[in-house]
C-alpha atoms as one frame of an Amber mdcrd trajectory, in Angstrom:
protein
  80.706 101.771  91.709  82.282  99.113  89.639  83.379  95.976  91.473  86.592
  93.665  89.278  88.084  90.477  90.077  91.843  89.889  89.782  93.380  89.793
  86.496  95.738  91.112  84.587  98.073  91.464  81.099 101.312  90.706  81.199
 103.783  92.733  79.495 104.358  92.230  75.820 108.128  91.300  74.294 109.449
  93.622  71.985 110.527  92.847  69.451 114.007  92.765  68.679 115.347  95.536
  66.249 117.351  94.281  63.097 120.210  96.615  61.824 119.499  96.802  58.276
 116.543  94.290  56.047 117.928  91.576  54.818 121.650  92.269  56.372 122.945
  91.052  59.691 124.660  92.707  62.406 128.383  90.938  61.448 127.584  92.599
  57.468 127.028  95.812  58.727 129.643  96.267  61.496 131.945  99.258  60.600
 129.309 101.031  57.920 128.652 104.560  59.380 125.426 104.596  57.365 124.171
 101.134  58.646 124.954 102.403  62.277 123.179 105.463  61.749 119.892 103.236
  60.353 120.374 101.402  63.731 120.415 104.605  65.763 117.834 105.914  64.270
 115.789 102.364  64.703 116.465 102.548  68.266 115.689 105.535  68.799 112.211
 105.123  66.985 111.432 102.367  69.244 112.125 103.932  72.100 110.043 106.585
  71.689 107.265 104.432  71.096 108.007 102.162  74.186 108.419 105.008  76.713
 107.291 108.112  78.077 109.489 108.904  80.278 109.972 112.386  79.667 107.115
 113.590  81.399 106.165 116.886  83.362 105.315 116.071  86.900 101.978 117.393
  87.251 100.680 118.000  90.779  97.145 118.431  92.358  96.323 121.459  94.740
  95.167 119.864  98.159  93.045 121.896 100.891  94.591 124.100 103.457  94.750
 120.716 105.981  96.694 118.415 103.680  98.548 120.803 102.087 100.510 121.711
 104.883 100.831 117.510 105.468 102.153 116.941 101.966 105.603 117.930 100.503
 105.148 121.601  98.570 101.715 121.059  99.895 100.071 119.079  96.599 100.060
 115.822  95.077 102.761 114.647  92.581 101.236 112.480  89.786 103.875 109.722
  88.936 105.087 108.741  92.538 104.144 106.778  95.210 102.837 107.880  99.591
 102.395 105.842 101.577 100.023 105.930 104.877 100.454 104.123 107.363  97.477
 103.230 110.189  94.667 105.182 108.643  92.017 104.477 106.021  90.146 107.679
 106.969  93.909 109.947 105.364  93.870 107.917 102.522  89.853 108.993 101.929
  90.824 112.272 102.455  93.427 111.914  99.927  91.152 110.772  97.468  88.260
 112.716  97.857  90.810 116.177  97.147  92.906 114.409  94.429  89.980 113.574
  92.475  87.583 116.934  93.392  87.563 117.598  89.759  85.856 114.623  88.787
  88.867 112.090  88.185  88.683 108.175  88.515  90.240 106.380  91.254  90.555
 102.573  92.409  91.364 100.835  95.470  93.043  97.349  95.508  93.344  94.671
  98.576  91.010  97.108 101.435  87.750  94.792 101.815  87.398  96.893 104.717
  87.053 100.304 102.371  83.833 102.064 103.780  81.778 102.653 101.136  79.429
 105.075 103.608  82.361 106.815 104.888  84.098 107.193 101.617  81.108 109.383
 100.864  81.201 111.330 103.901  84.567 112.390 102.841  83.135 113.629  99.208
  84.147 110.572  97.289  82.308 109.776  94.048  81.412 105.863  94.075  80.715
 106.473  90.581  84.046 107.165  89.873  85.492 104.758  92.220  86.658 100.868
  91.371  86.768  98.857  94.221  89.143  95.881  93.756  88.916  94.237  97.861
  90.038  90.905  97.641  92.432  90.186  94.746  94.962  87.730  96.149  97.931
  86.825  95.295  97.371  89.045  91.751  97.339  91.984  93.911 100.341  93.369
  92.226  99.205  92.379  88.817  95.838  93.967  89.379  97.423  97.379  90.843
  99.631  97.565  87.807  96.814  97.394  85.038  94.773  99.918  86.973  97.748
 102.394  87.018  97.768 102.487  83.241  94.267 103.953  83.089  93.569 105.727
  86.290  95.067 108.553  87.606  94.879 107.479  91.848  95.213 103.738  93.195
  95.567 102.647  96.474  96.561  99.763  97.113  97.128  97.382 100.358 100.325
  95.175  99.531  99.906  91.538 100.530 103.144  90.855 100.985 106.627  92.625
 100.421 107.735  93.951  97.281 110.734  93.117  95.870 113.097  95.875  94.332
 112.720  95.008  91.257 108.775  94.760  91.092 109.439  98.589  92.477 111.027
  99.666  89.835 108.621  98.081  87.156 105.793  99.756  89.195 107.797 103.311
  89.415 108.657 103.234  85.694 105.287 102.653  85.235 104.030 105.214  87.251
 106.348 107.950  85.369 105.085 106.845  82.116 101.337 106.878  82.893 101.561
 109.806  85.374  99.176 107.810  87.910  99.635 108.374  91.793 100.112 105.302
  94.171  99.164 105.292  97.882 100.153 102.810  99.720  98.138 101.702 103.072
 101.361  99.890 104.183 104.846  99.986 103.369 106.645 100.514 100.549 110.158
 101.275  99.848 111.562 104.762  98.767 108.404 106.884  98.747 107.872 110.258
  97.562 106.681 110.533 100.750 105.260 108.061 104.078 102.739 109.457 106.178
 101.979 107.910 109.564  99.460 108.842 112.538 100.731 109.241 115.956  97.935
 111.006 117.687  94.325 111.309 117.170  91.799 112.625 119.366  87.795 112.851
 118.534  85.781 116.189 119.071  81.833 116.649 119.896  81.566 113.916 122.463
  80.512 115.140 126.197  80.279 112.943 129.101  78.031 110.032 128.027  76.663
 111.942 125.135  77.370 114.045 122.341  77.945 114.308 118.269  81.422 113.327
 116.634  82.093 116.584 114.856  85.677 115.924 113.472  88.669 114.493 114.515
  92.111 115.676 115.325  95.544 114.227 114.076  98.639 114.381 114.125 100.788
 113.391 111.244 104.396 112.115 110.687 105.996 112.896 107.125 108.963 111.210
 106.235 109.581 112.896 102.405 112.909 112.771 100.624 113.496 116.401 101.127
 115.122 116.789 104.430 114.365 115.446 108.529 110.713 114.018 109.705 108.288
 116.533 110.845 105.171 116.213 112.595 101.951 118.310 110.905  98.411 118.748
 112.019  95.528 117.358 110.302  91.708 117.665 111.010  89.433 115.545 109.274
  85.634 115.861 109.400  82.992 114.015 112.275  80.700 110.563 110.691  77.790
 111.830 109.219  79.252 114.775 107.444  78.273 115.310 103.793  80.206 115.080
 100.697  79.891 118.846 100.181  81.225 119.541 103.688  84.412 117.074 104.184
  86.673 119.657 102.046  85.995 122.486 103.855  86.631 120.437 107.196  90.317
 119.894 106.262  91.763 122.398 108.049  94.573 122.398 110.886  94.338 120.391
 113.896  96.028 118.470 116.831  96.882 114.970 117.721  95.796 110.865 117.514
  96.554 107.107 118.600  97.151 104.667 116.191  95.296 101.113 115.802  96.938
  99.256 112.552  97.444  96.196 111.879 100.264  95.363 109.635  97.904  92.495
 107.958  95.013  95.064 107.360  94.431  98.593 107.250  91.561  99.227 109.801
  88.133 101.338 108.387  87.366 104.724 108.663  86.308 106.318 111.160
């Protein structure tokens, strides 16, 4: 499981794009076939500098989080975000990259490695970026242009411009962000607001799963409330899918400085 420090590119300036070789913009104002060349120049470069028009691609999710998520999968090129609960956003990871994908998780030195592999995560597959600092946003947006899932835990608040960068970003490279915090306009925000353990008896007793209840906030219409079960410690990798099925409610411990662990 690869461990990175922080650091990042910046962005490259284009180059600007001349109207004709050897001819400036005053010579060539008014010639239809100059403005054409320039058109065409533009257009060339555009093309090569974006790709925005994309096809949203989307990931089936098990029977549990589909019915948490909007349409019930995972957009590629948007952002969640999940509030109070590092044991979701495994969840979330472990279905959106069943078929072997790469994922990476910025800012969470409290990411269980264990647990991530309860929930059928491949630490093979997973780069774990915990304390990166004040580069935090730097680091997240490298790792969006080569992987197609990072999480990331904002150290501070984003301003709307870095939001846009980051979305454009996202569209171009078709990478999905979830955010353990805030962010503004998500696709959709996901926050606990019950939870309740199963398997314990009085003074005794195996944790066998664990009952939640979600909040969705998605740009679609009204909050709703959906049931989510996620497996008991100790499970497997090869039995956390299965246990994502329907389930009841949860109380919340977060702390707005750092997401807590799983479990």
């Amino acid at each position: 499981m690869p461990q990175i420090s922080a650091a990042a590119p910046g962005p490259s300036t284009p180059a600007p794009v001349n109207a004709a070789p050897g001819r400036s913009a005053a010579d060539t104002a008014g010639d239809p076939v100059s403005a054409v060349e320039r058109v065409s120049a533009l257009r060339e470069r555009m093309n090569g500098m974006q790709r925005d028009r994309w096809e949203p691609n989307a990931c089936p999710l098990p029977a549990g989080l589909a019915t948490v998520f909007p349409h019930g999968r995972l957009r590629s090129g948007v952002t969640y975000t999940v509030q109070n609960s590092t044991s979701v956003i495994m969840a979330i990871l472990a279905a959106g990259t069943a078929d072997g994908g790469w994922a990476a998780v910025v800012g969470l030195p409290d990411f269980g490695v264990e647990a991530a592999v309860g929930f059928g995560i491949d630490l093979n597959r997973l780069v774990l970026v915990p304390s990166p600092g004040e580069h935090w946003l730097a680091v997240t947006a490298a790792l969006v242009d080569v992987l197609p899932i990072v999480v990331v835990h904002p150290e501070r608040r984003v301003a709307a411009a870095e939001v846009a960068r980051l979305s454009a970003r996202l569209r171009q490279t078709g990478c999905t962000l979830l955010v353990a915090g805030h962010w503004p306009q998500p696709e959709a925000a996901l926050q606990i607001i019950g939870s309740r353990w199963e398997g314990l008896g009085v003074g005794h007793g195996y944790l066998t799963g664990r009952d939640l209840t979600v909040n969705v906030a998605d740009r679609t219409g009204p909050g709703r409330s959906a049931p989510l079960r996620l497996p008991g410690l100790g499970m497997t990798g090869g039995e956390a899918p299965a246990a994502l099925a329907l389930g009841a409610p949860a109380a919340p411990t977060f702390s707005p400085h750092r997401q807590p662990a799983a479990g």
